[in-house]
C-alpha positions as CSV (number, residue, x, y, z in Angstrom):
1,X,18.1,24.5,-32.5
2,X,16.2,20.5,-32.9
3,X,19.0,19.7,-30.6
4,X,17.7,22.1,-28.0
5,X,14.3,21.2,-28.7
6,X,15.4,17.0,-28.2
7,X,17.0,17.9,-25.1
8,X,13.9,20.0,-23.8
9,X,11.9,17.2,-24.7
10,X,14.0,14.9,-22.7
11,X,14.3,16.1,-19.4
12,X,10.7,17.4,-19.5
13,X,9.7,13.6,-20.2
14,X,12.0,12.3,-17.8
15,X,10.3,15.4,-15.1
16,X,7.0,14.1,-16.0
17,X,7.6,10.2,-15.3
18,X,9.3,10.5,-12.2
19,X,6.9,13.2,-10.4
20,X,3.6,10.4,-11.4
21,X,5.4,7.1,-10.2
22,X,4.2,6.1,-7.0
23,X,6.0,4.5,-4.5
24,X,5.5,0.6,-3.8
25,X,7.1,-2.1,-2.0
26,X,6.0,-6.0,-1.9
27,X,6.0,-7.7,2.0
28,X,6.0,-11.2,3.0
29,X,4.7,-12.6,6.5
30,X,2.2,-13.7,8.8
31,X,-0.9,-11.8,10.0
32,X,0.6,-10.2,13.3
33,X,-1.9,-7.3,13.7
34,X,-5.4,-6.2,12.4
35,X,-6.4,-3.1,14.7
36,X,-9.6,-1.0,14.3
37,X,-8.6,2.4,14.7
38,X,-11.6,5.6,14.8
39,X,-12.8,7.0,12.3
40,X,-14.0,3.3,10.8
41,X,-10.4,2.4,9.5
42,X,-8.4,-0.9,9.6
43,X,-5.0,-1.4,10.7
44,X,-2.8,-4.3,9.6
45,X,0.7,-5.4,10.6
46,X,2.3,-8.8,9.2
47,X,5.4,-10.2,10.2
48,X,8.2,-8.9,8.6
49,X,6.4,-5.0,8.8
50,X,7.7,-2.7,11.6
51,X,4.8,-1.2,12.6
52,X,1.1,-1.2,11.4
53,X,-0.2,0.6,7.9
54,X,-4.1,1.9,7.3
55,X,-5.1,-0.1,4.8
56,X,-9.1,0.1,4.3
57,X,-12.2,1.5,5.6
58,X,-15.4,-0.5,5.5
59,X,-17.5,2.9,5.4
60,X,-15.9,4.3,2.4
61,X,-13.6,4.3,-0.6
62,X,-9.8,4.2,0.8
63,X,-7.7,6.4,-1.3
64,X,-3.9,7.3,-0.7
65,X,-1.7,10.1,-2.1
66,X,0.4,8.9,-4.5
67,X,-1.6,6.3,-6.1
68,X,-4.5,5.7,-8.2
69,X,-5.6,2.2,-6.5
70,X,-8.7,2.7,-4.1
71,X,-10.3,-0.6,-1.7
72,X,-13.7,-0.3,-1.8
73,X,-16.0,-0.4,1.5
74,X,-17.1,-4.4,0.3
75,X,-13.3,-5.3,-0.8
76,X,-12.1,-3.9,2.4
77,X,-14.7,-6.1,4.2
78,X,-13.2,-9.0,2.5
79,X,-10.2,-8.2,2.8
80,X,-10.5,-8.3,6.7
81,X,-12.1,-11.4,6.6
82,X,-9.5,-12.9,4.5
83,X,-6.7,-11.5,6.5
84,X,-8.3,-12.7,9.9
85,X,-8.1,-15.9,8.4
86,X,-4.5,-16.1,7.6
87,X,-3.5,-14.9,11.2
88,X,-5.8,-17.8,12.1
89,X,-4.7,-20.7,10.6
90,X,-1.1,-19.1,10.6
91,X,-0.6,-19.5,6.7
92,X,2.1,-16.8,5.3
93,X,1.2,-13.8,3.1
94,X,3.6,-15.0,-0.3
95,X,3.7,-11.1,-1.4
96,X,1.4,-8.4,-0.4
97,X,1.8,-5.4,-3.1
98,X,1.2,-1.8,-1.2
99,X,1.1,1.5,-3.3
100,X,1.2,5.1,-2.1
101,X,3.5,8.0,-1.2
102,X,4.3,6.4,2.3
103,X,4.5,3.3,1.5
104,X,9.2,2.7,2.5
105,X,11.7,1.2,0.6
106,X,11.7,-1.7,3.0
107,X,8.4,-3.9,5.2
108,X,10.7,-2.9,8.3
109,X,10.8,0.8,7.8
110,X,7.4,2.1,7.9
111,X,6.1,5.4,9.7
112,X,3.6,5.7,12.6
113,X,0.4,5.9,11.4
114,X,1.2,5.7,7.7
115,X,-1.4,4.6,5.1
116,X,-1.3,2.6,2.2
117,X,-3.6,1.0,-0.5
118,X,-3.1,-3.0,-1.0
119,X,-2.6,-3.8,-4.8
120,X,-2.7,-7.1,-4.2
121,X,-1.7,-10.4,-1.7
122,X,-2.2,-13.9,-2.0
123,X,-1.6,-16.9,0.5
């Protein structure tokens, strides 16, 4: 019977980790694309990403499925204003972090209109 009990354990465990992790994926590139798109949401695209991701709203919290990260209206705010920077002076994104459930196993692969929450980037 504890054996039963172990295994029930185990695969319930193992059903519970794998339904919270959310997906992630780290990209590299220059800033390519920052698009404003209605209702008050940003658009980016760097160089090595297929298409271009919602990413922040300056109006409001930005929140994804599949992730507990949110940008705030005054990050996001930075954030454009750091971004628009990079594409100007051409300097390369070393490794910008997304979360979320659309967020593909490559930077190449994304989905039209997909969103996605930014962990983290430097350059």
């Amino acid at each position: 019977m504890n054996r039963k009990l172990a295994l029930l354990a185990l695969v319930a465990g193992i059903s519970v980790f794998s339904g919270a992790r959310a997906a992630d994926h780290v990209c590299s590139g220059t800033v390519e694309q920052i698009s404003y798109h209605a209702n008050n949401t940003f658009m980016l695209r760097l160089s090595s990403m297929n298409v271009p991701v919602f990413f922040c709203s300056p109006d409001a919290t930005h929140t994804v499925a599949g992730t507990s990260y949110t940008t705030g209206p005054e990050t996001c705010k930075a954030m454009i204003a750091l971004l628009i920077t990079a594409r100007e002076s051409g300097r390369t994104i070393t490794g910008m972090y997304f979360d979320g459930a659309a967020v593909p196993a490559a930077c190449n692969a994304w989905t039209n209109w997909a969103s996605a929450n930014i962990r983290n980037f430097s350059y």
